[in-house]
MIDOSE-1310 file (N, C-alpha, C; in nm, 2 decimals, decimal comma, always signed):
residues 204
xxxx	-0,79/+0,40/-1,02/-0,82/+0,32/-0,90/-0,95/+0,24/-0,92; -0,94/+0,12/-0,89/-1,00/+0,00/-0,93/-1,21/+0,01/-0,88; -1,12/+0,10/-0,73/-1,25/+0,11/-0,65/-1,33/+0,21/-0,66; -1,26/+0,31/-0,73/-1,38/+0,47/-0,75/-1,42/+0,43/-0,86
xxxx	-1,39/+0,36/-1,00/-1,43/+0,36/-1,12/-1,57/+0,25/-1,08; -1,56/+0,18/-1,02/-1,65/+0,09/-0,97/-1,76/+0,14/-0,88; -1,74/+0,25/-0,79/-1,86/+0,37/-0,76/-1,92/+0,44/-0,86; -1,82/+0,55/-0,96/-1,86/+0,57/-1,06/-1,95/+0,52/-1,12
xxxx	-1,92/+0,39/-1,19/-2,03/+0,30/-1,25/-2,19/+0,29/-1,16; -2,17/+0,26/-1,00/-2,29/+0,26/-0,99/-2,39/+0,35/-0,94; -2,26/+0,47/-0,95/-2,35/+0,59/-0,95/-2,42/+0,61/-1,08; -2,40/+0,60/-1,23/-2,44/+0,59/-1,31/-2,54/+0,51/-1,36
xxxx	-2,53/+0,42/-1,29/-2,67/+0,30/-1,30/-2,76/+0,30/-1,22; -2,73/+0,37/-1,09/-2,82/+0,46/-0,98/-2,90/+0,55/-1,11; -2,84/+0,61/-1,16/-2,90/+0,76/-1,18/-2,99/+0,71/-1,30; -2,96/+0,63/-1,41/-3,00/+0,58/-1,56/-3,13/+0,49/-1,45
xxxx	-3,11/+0,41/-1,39/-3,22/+0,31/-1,37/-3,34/+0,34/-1,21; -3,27/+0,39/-1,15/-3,39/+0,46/-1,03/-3,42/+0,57/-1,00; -3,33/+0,69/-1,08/-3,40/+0,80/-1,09/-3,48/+0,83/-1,21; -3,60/+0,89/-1,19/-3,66/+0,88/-1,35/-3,80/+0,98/-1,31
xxxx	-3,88/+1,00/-1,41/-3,98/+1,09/-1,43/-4,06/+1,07/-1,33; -4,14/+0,95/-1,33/-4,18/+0,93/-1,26/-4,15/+0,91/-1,08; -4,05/+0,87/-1,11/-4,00/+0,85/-0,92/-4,01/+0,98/-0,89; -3,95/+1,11/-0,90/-3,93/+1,24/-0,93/-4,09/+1,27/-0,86
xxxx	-4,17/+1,29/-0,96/-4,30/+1,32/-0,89/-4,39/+1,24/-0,80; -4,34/+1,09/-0,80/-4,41/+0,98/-0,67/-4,36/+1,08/-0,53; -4,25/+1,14/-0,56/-4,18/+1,19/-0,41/-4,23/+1,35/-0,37; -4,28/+1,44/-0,55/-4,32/+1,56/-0,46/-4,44/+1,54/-0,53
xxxx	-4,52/+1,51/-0,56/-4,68/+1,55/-0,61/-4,72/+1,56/-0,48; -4,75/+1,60/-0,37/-4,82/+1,60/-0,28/-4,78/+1,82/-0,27; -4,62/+1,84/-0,25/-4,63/+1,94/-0,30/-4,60/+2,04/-0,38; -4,59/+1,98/-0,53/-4,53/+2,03/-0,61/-4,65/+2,02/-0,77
xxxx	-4,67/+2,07/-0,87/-4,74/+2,02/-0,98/-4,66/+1,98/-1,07; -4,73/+1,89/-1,17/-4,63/+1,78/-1,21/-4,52/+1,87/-1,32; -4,58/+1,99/-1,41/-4,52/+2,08/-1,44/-4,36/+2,15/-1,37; -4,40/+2,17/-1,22/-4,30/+2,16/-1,18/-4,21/+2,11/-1,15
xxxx	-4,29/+1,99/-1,09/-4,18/+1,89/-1,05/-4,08/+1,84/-1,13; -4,12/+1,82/-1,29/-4,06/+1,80/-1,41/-3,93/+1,88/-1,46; -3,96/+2,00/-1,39/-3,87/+2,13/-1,39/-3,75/+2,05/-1,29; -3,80/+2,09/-1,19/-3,65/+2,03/-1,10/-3,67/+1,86/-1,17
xxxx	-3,70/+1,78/-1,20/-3,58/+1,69/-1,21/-3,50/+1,72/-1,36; -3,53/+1,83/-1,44/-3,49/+1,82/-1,54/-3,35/+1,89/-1,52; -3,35/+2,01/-1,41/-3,23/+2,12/-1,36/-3,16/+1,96/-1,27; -3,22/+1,87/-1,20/-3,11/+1,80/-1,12/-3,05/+1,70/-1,22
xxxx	-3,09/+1,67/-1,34/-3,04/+1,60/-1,43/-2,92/+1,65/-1,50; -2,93/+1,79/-1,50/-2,79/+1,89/-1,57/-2,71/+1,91/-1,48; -2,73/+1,90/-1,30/-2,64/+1,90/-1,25/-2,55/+1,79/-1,18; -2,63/+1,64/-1,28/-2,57/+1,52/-1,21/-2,45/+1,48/-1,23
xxxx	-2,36/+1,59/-1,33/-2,20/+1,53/-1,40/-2,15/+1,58/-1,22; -2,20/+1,66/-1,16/-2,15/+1,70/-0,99/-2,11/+1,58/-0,91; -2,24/+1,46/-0,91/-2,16/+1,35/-0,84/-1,99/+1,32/-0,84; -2,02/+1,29/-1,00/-1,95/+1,20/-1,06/-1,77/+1,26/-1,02
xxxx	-1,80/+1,41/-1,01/-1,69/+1,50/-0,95/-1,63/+1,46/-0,82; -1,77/+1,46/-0,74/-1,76/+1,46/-0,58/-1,68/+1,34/-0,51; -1,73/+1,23/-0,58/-1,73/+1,05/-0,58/-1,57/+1,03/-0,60; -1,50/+1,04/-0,59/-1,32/+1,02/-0,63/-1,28/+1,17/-0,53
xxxx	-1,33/+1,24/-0,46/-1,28/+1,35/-0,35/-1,34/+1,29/-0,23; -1,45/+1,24/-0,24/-1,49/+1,19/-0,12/-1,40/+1,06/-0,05; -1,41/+0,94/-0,14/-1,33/+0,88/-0,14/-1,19/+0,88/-0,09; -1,13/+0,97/-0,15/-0,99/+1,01/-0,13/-0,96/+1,05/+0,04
xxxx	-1,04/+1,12/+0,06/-1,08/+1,21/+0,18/-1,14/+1,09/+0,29; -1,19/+0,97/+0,24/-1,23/+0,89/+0,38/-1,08/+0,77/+0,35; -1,06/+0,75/+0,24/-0,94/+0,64/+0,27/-0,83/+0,69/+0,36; -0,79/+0,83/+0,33/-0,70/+0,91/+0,43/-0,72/+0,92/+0,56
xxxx	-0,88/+0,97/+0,60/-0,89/+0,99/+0,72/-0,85/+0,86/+0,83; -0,96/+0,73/+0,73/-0,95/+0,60/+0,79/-0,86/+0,55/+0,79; -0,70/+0,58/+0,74/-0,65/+0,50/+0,73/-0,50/+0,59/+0,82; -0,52/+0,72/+0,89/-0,47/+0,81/+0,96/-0,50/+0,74/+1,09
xxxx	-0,63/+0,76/+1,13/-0,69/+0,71/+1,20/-0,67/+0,56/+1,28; -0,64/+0,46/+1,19/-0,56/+0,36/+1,22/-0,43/+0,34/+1,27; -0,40/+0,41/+1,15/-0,20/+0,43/+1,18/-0,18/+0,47/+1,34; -0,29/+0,55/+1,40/-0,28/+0,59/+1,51/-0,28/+0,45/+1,65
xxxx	-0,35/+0,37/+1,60/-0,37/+0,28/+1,67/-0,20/+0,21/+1,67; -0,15/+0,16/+1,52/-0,03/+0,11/+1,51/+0,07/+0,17/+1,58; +0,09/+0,28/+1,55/+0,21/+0,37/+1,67/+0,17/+0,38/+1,81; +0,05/+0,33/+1,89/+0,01/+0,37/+2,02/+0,07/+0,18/+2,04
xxxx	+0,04/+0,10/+1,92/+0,08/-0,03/+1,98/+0,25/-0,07/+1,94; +0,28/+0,03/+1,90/+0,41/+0,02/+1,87/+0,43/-0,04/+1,76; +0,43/-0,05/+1,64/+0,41/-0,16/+1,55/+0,43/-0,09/+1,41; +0,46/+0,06/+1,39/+0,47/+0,14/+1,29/+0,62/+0,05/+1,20
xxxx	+0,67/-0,03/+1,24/+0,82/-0,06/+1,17/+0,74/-0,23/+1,07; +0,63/-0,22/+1,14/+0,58/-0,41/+1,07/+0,44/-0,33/+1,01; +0,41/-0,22/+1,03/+0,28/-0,24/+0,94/+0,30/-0,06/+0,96; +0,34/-0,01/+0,82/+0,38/+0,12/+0,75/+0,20/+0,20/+0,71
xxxx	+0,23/+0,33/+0,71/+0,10/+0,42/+0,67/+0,02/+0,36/+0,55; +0,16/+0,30/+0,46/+0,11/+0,25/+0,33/+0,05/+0,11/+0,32; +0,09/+0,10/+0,36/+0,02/-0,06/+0,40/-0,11/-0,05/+0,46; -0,13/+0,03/+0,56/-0,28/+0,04/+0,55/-0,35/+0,14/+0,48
xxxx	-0,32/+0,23/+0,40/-0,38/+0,24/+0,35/-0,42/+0,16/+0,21; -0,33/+0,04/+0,19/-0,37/-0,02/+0,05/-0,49/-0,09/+0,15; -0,48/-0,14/+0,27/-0,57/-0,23/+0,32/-0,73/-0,14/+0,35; -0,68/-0,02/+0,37/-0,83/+0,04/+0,38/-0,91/+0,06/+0,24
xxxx	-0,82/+0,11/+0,14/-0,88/+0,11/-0,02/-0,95/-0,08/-0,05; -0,88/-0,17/+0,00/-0,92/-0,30/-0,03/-1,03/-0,32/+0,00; -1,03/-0,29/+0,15/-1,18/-0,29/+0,28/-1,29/-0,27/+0,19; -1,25/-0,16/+0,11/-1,40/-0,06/+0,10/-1,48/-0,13/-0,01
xxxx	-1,41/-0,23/-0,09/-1,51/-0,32/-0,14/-1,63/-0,36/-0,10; -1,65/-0,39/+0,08/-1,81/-0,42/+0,14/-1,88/-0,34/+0,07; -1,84/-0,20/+0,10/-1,96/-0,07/+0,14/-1,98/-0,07/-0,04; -1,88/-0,12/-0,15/-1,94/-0,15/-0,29/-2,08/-0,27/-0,34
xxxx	-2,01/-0,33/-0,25/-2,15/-0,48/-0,27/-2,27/-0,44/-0,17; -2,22/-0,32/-0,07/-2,34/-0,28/-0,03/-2,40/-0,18/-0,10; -2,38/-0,10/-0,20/-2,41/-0,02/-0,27/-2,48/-0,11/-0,42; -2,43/-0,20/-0,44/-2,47/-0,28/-0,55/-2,58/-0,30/-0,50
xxxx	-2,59/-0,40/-0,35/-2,76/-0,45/-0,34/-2,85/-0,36/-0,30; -2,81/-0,26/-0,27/-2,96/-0,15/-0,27/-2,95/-0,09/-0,43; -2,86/-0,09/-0,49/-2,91/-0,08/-0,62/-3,02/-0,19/-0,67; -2,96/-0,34/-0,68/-3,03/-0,40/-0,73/-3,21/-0,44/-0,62
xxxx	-3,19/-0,41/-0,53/-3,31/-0,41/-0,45/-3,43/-0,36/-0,51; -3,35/-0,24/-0,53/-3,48/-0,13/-0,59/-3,49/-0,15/-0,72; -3,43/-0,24/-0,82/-3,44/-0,22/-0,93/-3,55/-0,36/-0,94; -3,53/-0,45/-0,85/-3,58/-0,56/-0,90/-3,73/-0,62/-0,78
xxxx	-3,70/-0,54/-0,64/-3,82/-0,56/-0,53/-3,86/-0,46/-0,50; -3,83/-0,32/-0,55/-3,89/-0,23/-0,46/-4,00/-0,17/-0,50; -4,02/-0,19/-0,58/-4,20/-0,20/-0,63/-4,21/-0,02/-0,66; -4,31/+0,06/-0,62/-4,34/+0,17/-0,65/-4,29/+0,28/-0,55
xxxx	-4,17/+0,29/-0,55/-4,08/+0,36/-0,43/-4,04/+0,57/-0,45; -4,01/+0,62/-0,41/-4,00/+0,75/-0,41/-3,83/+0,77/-0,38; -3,76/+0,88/-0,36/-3,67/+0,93/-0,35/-3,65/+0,94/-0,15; -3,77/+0,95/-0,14/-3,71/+0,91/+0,05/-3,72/+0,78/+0,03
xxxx	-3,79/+0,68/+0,00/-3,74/+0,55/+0,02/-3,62/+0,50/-0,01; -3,53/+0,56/-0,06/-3,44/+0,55/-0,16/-3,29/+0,58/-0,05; -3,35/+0,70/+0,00/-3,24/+0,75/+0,10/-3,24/+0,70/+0,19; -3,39/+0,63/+0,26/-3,41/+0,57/+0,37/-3,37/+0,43/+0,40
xxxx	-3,34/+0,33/+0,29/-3,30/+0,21/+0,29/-3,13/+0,16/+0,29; -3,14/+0,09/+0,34/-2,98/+0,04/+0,36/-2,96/-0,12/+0,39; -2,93/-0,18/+0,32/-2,98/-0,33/+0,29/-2,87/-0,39/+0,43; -2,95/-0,46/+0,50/-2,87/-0,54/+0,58/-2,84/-0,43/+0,73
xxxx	-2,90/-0,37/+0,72/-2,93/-0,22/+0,85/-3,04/-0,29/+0,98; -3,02/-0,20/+1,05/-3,14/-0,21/+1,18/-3,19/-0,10/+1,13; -3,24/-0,04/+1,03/-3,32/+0,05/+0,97/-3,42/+0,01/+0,91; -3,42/-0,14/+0,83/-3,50/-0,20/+0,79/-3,57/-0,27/+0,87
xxxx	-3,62/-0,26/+1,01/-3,63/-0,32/+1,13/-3,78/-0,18/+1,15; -3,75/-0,09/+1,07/-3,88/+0,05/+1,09/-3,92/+0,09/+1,00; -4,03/+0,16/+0,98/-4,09/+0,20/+0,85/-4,06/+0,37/+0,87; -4,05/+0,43/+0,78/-4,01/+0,56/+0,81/-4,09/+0,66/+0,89
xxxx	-4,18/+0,62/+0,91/-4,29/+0,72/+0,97/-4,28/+0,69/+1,15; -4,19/+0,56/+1,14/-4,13/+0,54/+1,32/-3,99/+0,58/+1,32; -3,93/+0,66/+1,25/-3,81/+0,71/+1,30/-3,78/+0,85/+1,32; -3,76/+0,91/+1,38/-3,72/+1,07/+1,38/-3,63/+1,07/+1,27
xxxx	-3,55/+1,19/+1,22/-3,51/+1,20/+1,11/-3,35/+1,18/+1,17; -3,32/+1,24/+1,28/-3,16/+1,21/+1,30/-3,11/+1,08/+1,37; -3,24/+0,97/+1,36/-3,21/+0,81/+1,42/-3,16/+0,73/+1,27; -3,22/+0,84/+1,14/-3,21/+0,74/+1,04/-3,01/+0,69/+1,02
xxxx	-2,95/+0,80/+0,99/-2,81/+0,75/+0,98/-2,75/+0,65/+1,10; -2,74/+0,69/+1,25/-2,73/+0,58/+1,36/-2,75/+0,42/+1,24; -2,90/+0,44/+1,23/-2,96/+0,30/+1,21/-2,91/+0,24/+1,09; -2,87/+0,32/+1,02/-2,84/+0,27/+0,85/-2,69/+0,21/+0,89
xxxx	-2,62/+0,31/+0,97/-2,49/+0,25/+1,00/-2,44/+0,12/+1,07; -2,57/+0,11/+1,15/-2,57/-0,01/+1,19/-2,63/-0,16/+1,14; -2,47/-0,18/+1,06/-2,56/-0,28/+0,98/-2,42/-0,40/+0,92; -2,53/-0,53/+0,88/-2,37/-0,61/+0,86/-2,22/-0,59/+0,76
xxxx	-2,29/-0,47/+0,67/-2,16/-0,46/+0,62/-2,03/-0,38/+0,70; -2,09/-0,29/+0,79/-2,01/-0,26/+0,88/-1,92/-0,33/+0,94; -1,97/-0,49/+0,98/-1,91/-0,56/+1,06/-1,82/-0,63/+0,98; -1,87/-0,64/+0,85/-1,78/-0,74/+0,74/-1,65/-0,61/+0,78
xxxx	-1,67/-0,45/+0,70/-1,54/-0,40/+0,70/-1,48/-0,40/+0,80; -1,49/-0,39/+0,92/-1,45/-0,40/+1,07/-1,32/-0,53/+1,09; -1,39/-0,62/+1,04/-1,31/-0,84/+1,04/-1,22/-0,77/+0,91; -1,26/-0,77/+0,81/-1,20/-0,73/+0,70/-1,04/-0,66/+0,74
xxxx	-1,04/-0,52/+0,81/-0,98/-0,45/+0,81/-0,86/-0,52/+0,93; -0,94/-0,58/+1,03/-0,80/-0,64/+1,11/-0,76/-0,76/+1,04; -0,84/-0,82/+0,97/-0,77/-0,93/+0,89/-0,63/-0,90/+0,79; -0,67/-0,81/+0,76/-0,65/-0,70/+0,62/-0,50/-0,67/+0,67
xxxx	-0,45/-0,62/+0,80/-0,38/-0,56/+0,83/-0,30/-0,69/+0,88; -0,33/-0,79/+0,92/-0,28/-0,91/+0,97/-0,18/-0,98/+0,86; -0,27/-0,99/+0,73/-0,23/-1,06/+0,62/-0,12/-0,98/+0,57; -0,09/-0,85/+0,54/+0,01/-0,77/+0,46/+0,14/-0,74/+0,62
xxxx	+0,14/-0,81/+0,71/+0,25/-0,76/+0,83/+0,26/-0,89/+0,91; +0,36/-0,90/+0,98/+0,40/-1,04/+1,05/+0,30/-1,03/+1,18; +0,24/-0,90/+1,22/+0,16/-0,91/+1,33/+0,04/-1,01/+1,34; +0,02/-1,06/+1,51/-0,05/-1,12/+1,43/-0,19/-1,10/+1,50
xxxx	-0,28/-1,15/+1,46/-0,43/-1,12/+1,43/-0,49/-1,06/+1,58; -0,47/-1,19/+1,65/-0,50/-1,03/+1,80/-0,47/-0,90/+1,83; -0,36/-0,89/+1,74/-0,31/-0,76/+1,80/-0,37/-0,69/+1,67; -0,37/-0,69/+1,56/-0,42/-0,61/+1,47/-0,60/-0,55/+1,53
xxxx	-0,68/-0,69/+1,59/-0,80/-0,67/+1,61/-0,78/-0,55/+1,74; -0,70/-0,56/+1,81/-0,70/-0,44/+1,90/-0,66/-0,32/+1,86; -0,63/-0,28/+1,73/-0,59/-0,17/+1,68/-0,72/-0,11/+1,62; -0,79/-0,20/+1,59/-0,89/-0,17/+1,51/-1,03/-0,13/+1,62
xxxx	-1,02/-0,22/+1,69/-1,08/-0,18/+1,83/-1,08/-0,04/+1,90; -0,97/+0,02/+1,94/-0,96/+0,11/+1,94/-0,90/+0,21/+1,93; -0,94/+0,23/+1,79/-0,90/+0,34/+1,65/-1,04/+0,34/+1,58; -1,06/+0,25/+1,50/-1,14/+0,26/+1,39/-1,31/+0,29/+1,45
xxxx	-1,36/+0,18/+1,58/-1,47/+0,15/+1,66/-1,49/+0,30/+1,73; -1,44/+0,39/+1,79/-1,45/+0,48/+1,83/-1,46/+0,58/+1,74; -1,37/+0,58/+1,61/-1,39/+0,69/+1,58/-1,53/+0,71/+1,47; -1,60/+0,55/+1,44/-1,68/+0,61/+1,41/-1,81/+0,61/+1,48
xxxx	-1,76/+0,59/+1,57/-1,90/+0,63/+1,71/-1,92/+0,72/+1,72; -1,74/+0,87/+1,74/-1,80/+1,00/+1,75/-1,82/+1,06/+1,58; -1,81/+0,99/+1,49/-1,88/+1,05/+1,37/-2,01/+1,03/+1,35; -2,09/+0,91/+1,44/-2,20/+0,91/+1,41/-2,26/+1,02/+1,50
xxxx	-2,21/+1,05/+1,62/-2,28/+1,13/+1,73/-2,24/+1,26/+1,64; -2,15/+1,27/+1,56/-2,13/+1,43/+1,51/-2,26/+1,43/+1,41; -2,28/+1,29/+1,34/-2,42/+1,32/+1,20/-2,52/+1,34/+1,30; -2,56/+1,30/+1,43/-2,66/+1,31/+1,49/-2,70/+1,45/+1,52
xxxx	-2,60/+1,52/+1,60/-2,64/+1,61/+1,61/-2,62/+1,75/+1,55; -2,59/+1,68/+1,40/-2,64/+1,80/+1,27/-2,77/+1,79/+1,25; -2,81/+1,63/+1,24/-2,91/+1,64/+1,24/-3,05/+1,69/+1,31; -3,01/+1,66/+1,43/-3,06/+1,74/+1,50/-3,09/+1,89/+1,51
xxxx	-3,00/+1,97/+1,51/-2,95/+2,12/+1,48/-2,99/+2,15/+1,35; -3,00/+2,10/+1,28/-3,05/+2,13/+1,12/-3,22/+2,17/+1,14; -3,24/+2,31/+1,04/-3,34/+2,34/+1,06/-3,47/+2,29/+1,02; -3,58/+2,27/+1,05/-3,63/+2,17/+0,96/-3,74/+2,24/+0,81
């Protein structure tokens, strides 16, 4: 599949080009000595073949959900005989292209503007977010995902996916936007309120 091998990759170009010796101790020298810190990134470097595991389950696991999740919308609009499970799911695997070109330009951000950055800057940026609107020291810790999420690639996959669903089925485009409306728009509203208040709940 066209679209994990292309995560893959930039998980690997993640790891070769912005994680490194130095970034590693920019993020704990305050409390760690450099002896140490060198230690853990040397143990997180032997456990990085784990992404590369995770990244094709993850995946698998949100095209399903999202695209469950929709189908739900199609059978409440009646519409399961013009636009089939499989069909959206090739449209949701298609979608997920944004969230790759959004993954590319925070790669390339940091590789080419981000000047002398650490591993929370790293987690903390999301290119094209209302998170780049704060500096981290103005955000509580469980406003950061809300804010990351809200951002234009979201909206591209949002158009994308009614489009998406419009193009492969004779339905036409209103009616797909209302499926997406309310199916996809809610459910990740209550997934962000579910990240919020892990976050919250999470010890600190």
């Amino acid at each position: 599949m066209g679209i994990v091998l292309v995560n893959l990759l930039l998980i690997l170009l993640a790891q070769a080009a912005l994680i490194n010796e130095i970034v590693f101790f920019n993020t704990y020298s305050e409390q760690l000595t450099y002896e140490r810190s060198m230690e853990l990134f040397s143990m997180m470097k032997s456990y990085s073949w784990a992404s590369y595991l995770l990244c094709p389950l993850v995946l698998i696991i949100k095209f399903t959900v999202v695209s469950l999740v929709i189908y739900i919308g199609v059978f409440l609009s009646d519409l399961q005989k013009e636009i089939t499970i499989r069909k959206v799911f090739t449209v949701v695997i298609g979608c997920e292209v944004v969230f790759v070109l959004a993954s590319a330009a925070k790669l390339l951000w940091f590789i080419f503007f981000a000047g002398n950055y650490t591993l929370n800057d790293m987690s903390f940026f999301y290119p094209l977010s209302l998170i780049n609107l704060f500096r981290q020291s103005e955000v509580a810790v469980y406003w950061i995902y809300p804010l990351q999420t809200a951002n234009l690639f979201q909206i591209g996959y949002i158009i994308m996916l009614a489009a998406g669903l419009a193009r492969i089925s004779s339905v036409k485009r209103n009616a797909t936007d209302k499926i997406i409306l309310i199916t996809y728009l809610p459910a990740i509203a209550i997934w962000i309120v579910f990240i919020l208040f892990l976050t919250i709940d999470a010890p600190a």
